[in-house]
N, CA and C atoms as an extended XYZ file, in Angstrom:
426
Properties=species:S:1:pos:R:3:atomname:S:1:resname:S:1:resid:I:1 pbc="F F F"
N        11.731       52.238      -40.259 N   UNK     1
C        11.629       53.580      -39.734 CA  UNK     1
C        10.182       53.857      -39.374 C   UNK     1
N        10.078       54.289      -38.426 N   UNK     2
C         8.662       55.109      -37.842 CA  UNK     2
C         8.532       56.116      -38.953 C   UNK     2
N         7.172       56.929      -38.250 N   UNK     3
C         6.830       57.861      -38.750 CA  UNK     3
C         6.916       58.622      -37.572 C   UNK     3
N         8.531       59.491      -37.452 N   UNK     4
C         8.377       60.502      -36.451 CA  UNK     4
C         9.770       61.000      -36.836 C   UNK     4
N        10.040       61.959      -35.788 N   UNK     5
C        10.902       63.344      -36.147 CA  UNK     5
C        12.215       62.801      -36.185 C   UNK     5
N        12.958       62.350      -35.175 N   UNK     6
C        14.205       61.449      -35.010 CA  UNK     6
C        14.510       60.473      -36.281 C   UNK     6
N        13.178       59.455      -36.726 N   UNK     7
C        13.173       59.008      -37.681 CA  UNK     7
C        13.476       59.291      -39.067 C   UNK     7
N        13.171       60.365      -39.448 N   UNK     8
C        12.363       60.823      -40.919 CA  UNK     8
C        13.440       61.988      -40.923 C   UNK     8
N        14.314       62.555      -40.184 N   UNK     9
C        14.743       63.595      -40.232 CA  UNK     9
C        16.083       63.441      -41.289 C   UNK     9
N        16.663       62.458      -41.668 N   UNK    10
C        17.671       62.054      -42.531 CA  UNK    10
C        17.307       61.204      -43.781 C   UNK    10
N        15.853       61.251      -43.755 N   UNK    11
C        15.471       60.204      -44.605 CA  UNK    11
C        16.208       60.186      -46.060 C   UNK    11
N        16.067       61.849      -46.698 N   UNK    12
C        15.954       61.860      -48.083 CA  UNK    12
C        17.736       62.075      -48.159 C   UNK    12
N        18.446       61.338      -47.437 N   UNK    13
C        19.478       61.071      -47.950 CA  UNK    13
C        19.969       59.512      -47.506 C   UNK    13
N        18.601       59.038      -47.564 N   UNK    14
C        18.628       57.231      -47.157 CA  UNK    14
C        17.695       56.330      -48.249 C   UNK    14
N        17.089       57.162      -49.278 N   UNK    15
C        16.287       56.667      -49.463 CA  UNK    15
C        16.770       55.258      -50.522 C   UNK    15
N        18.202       54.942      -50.793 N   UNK    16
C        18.446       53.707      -51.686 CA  UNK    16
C        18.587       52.771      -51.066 C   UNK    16
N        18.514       53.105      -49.235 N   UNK    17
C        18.441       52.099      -48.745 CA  UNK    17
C        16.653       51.574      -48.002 C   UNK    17
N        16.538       53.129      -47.715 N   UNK    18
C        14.584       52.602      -47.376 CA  UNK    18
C        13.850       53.004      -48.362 C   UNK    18
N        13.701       52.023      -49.315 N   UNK    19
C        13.165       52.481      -50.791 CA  UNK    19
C        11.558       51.766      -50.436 C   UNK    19
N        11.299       51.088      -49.016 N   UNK    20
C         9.773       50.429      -49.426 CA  UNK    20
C         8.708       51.426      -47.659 C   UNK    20
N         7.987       51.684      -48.725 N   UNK    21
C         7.011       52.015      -47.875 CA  UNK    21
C         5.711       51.182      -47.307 C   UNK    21
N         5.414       51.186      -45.999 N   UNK    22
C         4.109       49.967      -45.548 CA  UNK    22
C         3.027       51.116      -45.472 C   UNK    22
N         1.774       50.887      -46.067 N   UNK    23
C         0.722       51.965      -45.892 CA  UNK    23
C        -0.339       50.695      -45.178 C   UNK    23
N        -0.433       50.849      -43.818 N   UNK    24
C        -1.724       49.988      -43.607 CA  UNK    24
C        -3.349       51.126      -43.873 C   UNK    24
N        -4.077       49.910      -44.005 N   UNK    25
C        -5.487       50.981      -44.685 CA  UNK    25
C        -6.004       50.190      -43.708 C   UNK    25
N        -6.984       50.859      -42.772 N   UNK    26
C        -8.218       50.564      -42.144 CA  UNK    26
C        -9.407       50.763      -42.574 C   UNK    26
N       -10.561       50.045      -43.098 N   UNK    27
C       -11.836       50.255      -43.210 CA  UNK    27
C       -12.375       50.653      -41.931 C   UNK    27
N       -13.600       51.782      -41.915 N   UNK    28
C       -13.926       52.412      -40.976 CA  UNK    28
C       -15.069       52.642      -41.147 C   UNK    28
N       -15.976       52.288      -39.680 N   UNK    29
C       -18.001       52.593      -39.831 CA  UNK    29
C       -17.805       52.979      -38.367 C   UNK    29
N       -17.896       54.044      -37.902 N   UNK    30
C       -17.993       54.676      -36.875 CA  UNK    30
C       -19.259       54.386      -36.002 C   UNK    30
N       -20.364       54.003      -37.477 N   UNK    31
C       -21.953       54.283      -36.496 CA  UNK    31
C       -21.969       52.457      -35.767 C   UNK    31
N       -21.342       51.625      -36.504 N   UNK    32
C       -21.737       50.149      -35.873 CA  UNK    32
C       -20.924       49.255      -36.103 C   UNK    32
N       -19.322       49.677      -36.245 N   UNK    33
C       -18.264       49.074      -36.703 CA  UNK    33
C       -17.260       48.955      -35.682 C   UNK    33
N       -17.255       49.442      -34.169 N   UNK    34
C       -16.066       49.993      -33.446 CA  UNK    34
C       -15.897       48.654      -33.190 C   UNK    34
N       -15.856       47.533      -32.710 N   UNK    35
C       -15.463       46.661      -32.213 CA  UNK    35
C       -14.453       46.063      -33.553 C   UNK    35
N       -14.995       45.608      -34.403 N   UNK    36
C       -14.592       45.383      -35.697 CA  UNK    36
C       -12.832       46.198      -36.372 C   UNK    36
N       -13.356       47.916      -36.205 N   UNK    37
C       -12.511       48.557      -36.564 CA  UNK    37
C       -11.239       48.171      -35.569 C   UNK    37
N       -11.193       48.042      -34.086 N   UNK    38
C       -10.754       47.353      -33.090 CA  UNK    38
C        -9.843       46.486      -33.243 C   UNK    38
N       -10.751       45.512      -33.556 N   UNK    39
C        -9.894       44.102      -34.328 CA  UNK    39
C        -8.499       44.334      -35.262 C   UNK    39
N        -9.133       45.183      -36.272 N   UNK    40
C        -8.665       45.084      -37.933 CA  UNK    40
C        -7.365       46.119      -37.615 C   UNK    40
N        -7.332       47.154      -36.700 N   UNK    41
C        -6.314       48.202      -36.147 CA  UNK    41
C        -5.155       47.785      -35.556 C   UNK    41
N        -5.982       46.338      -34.561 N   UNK    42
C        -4.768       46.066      -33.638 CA  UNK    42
C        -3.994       45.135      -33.935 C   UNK    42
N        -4.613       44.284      -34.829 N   UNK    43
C        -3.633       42.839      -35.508 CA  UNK    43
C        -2.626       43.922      -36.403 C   UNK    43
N        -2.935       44.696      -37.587 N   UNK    44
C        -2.321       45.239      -38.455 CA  UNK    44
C        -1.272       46.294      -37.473 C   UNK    44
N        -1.434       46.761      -36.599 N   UNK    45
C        -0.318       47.571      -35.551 CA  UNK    45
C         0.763       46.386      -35.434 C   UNK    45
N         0.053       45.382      -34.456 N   UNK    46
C         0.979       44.793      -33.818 CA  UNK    46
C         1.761       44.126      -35.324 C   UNK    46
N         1.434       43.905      -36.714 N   UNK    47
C         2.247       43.146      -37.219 CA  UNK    47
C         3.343       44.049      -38.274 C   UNK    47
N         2.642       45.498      -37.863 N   UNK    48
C         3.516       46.423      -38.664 CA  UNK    48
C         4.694       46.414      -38.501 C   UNK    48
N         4.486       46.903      -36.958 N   UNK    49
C         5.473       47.506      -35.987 CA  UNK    49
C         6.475       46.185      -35.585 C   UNK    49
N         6.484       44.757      -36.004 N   UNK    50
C         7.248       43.808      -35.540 CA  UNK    50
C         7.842       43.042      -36.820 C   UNK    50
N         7.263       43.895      -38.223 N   UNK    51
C         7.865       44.088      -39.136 CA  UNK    51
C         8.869       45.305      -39.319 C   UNK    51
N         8.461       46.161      -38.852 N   UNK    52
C         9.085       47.400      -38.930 CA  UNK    52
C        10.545       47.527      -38.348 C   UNK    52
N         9.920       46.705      -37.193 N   UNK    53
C        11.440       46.318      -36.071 CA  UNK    53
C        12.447       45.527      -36.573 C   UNK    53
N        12.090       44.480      -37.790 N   UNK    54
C        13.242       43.381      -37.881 CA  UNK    54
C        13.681       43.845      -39.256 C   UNK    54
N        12.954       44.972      -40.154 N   UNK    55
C        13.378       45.338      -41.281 CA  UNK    55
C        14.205       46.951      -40.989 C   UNK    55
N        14.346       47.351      -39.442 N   UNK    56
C        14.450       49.055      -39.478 CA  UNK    56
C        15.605       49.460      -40.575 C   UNK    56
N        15.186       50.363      -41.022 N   UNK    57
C        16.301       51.038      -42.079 CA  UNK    57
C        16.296       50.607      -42.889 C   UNK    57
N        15.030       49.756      -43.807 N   UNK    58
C        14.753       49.141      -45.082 CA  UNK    58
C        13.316       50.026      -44.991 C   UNK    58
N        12.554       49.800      -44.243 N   UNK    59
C        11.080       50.354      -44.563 CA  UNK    59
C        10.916       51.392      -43.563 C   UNK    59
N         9.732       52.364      -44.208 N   UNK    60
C         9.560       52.892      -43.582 CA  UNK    60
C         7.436       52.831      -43.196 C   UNK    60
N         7.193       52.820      -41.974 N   UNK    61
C         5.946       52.408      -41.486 CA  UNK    61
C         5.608       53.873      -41.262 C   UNK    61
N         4.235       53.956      -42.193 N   UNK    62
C         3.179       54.979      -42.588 CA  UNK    62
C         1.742       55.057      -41.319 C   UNK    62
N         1.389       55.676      -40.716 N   UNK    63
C         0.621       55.958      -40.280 CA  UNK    63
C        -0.611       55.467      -40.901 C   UNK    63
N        -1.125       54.571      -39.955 N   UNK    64
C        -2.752       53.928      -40.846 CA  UNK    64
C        -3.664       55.163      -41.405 C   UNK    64
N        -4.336       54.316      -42.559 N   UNK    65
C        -4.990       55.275      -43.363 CA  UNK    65
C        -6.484       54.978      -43.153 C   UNK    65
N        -7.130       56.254      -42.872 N   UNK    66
C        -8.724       55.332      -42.461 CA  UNK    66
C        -9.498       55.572      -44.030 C   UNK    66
N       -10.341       54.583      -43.986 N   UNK    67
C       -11.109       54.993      -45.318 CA  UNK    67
C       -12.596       54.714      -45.083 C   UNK    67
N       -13.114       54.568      -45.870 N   UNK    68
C       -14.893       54.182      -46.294 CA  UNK    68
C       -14.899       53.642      -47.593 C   UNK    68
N       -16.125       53.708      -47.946 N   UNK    69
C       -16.165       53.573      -48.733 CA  UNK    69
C       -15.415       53.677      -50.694 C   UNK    69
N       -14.530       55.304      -50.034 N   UNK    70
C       -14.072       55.486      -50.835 CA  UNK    70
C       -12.726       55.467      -50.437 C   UNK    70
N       -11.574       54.698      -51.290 N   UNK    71
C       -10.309       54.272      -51.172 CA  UNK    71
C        -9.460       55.111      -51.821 C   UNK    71
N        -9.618       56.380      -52.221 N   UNK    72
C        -8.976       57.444      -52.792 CA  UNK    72
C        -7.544       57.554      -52.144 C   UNK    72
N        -7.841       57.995      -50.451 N   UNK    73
C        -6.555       58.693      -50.257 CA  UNK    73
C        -5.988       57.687      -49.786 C   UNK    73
N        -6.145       56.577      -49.542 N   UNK    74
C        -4.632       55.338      -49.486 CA  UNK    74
C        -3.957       55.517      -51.208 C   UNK    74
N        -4.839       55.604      -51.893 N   UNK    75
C        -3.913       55.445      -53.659 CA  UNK    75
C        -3.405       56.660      -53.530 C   UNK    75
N        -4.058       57.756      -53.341 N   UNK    76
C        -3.139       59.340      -53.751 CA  UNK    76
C        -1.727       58.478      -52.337 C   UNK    76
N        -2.134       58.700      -51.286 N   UNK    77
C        -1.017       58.624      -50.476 CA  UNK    77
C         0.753       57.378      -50.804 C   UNK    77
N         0.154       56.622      -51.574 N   UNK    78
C         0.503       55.917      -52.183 CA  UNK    78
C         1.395       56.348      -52.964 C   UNK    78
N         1.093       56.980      -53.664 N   UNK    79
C         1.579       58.029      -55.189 CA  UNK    79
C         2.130       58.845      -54.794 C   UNK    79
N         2.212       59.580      -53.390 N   UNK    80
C         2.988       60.715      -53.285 CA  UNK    80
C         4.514       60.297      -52.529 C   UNK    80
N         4.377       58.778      -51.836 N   UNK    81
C         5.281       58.204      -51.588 CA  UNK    81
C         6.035       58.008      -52.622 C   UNK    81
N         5.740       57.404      -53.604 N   UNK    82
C         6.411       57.221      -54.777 CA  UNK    82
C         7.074       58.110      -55.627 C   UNK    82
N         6.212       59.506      -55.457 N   UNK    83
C         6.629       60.724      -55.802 CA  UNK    83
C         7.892       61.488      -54.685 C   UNK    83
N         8.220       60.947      -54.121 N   UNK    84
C         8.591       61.376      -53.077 CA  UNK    84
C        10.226       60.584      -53.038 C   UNK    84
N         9.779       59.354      -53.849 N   UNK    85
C        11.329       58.272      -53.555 CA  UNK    85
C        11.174       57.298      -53.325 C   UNK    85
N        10.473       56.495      -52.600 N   UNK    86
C         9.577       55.413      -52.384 CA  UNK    86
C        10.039       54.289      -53.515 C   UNK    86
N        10.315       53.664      -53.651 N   UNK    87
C        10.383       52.705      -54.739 CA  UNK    87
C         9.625       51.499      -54.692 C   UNK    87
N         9.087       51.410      -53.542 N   UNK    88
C         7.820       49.935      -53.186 CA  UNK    88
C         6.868       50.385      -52.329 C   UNK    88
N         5.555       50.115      -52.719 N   UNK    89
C         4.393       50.164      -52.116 CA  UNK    89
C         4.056       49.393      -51.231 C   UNK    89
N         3.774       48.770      -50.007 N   UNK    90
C         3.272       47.798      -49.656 CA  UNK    90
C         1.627       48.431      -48.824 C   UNK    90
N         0.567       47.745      -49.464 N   UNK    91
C        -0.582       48.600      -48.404 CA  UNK    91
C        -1.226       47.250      -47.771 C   UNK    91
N        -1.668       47.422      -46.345 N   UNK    92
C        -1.544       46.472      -45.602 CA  UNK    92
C        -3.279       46.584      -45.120 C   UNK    92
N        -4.242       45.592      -45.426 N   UNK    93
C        -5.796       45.584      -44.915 CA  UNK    93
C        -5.965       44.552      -43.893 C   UNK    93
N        -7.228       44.828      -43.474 N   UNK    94
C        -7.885       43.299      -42.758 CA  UNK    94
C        -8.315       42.705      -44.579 C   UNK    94
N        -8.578       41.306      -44.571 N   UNK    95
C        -8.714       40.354      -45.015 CA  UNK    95
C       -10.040       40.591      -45.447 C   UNK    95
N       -10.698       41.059      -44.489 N   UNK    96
C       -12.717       41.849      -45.160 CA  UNK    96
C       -12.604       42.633      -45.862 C   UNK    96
N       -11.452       44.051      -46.342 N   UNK    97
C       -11.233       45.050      -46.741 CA  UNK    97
C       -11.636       44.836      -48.554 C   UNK    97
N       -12.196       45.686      -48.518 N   UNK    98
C       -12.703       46.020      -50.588 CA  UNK    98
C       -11.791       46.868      -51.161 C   UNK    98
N       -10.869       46.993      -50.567 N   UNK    99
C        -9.437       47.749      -51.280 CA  UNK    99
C        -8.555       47.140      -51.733 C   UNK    99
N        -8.670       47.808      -52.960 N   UNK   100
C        -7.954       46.905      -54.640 CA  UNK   100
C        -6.863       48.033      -54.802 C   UNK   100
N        -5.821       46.956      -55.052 N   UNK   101
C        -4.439       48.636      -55.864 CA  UNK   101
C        -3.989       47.291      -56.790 C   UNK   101
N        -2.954       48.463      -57.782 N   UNK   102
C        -2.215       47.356      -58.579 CA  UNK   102
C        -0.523       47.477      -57.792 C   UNK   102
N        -0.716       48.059      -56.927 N   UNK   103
C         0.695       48.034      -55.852 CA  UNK   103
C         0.632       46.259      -55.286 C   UNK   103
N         1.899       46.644      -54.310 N   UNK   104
C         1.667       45.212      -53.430 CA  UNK   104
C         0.693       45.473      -52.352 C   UNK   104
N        -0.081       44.313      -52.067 N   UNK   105
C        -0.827       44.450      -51.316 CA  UNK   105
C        -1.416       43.097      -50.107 C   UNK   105
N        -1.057       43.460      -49.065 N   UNK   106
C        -1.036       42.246      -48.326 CA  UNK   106
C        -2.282       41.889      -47.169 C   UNK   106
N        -3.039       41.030      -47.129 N   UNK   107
C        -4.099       40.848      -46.369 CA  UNK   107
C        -4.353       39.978      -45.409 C   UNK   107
N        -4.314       40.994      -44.038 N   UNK   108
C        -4.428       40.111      -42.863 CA  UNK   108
C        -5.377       39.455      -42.406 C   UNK   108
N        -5.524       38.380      -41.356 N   UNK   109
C        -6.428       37.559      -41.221 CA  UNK   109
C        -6.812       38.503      -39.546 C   UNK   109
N        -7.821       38.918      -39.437 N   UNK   110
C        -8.053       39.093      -37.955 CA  UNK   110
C        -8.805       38.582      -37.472 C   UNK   110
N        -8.809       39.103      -35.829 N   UNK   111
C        -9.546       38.270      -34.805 CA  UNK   111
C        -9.654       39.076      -33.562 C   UNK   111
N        -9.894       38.930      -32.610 N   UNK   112
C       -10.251       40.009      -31.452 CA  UNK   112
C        -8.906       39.461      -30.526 C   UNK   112
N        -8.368       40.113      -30.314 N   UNK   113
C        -7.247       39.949      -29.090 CA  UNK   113
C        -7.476       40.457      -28.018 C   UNK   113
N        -8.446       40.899      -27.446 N   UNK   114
C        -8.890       41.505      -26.245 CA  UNK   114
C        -8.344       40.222      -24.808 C   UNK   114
N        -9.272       39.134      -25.278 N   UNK   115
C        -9.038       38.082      -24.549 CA  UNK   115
C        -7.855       37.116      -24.289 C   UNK   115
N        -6.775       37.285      -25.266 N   UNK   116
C        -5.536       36.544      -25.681 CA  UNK   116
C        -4.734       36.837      -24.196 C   UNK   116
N        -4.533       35.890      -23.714 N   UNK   117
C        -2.598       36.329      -23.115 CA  UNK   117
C        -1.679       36.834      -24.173 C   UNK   117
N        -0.457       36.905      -23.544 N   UNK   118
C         0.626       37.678      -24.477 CA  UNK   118
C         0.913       36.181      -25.288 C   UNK   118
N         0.843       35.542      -24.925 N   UNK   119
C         1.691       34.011      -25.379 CA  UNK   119
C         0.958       33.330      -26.462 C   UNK   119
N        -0.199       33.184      -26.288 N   UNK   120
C        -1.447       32.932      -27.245 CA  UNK   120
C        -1.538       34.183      -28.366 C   UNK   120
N        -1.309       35.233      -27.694 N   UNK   121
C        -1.630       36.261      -29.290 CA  UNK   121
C         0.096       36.271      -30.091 C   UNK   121
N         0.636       36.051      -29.272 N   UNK   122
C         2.120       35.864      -29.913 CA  UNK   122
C         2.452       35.105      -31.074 C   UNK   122
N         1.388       33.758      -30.528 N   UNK   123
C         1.613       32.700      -31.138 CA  UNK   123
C         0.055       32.472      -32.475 C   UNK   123
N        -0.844       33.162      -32.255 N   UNK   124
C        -1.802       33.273      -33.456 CA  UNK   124
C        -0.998       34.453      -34.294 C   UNK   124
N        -0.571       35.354      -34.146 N   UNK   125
C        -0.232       36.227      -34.932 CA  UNK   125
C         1.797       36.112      -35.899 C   UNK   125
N         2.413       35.346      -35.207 N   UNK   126
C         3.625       35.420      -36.065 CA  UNK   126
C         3.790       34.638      -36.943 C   UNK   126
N         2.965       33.517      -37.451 N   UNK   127
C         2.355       33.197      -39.162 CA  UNK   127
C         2.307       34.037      -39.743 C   UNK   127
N         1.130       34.994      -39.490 N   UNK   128
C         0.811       36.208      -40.561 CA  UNK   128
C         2.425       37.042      -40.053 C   UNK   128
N         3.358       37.276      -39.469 N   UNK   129
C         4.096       38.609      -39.577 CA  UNK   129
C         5.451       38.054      -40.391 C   UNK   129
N         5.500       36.402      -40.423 N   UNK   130
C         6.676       36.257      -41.274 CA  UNK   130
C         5.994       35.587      -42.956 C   UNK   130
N         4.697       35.226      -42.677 N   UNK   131
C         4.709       35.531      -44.203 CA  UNK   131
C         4.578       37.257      -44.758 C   UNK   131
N         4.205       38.456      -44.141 N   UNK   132
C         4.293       39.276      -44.408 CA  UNK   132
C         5.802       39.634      -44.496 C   UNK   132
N         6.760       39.670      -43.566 N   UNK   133
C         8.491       39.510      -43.904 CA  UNK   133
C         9.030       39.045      -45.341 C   UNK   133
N         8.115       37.428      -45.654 N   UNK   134
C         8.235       37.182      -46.817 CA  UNK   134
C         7.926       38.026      -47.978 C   UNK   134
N         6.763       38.645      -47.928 N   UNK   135
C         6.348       39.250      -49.264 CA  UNK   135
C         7.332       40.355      -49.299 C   UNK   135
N         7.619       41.019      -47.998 N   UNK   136
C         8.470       41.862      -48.584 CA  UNK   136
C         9.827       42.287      -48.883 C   UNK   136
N        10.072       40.794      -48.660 N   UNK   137
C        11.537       40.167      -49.430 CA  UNK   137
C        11.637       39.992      -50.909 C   UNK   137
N        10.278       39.122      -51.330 N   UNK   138
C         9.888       39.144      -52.185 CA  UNK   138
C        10.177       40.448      -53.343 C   UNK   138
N         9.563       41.390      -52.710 N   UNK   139
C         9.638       42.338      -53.330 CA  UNK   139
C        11.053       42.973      -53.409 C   UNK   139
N        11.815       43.130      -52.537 N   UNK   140
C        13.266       43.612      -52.705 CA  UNK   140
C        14.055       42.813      -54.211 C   UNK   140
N        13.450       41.417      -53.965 N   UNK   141
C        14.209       40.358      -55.004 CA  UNK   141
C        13.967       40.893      -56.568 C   UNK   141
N        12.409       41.203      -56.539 N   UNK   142
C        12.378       41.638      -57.987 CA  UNK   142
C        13.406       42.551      -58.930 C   UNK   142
């Protein structure tokens, strides 16, 4: 499930079936980071959303969370999912990211796709989107 109106509008009488939530977290430096932030935004989109697609009506995909230094509101946001019905966490970083949870937590490898054809970024990126599929099979199994 997205995060939008059509989506979300029946949720809280779905939730034993979309019990896992994806929180991707972006690290963010506005003054000398944009290219970077770039990177770390668009791998984690494209592998949300092509998770999101082959799991729809199991998860539901959270609107990226920007942070700094301080990693507060991915954990509160975290917690209110859970508070909410949520029964699995998944929070999703670049691979550089200093964000620690005791949730699940999965870490992507990025790279600049600016330059990629569709065929080449297709093919660097669906490693990382079915071991991410995996983990969160994983997690259903527990």
């Amino acid at each position: 499930m997205l995060f939008n109106h059509r989506d979300l509008k029946d949720i809280t009488h779905q939730l034993e079936y979309i019990d896992t939530a994806i929180i991707p977290v972006i690290d963010v430096d506005y003054r000398n980071q944009l290219m970077n932030i770039v990177d770390d935004y668009e791998i984690i989109q494209t592998m949300t959303l092509a998770v999101e697609n082959q799991f729809k009506g199991r998860v539901l995909l959270i609107p990226p969370v920007q942070v700094q230094a301080d990693y507060t509101l991915a954990t509160v946001i975290g917690e209110q999912l859970k508070s909410y019905g949520m029964n699995r966490i998944l929070f999703i970083t670049a691979q550089t990211s200093r964000f620690e949870t005791t949730e699940a937590h999965f870490k992507v490898s990025t790279f600049p796709l600016e330059a990629m054809g569709a065929d080449m970024r297709a093919d660097m990126i669906e490693p990382q989107v079915k071991e991410l599929m995996r983990t969160i099979i994983s997690m259903w199994n527990k």
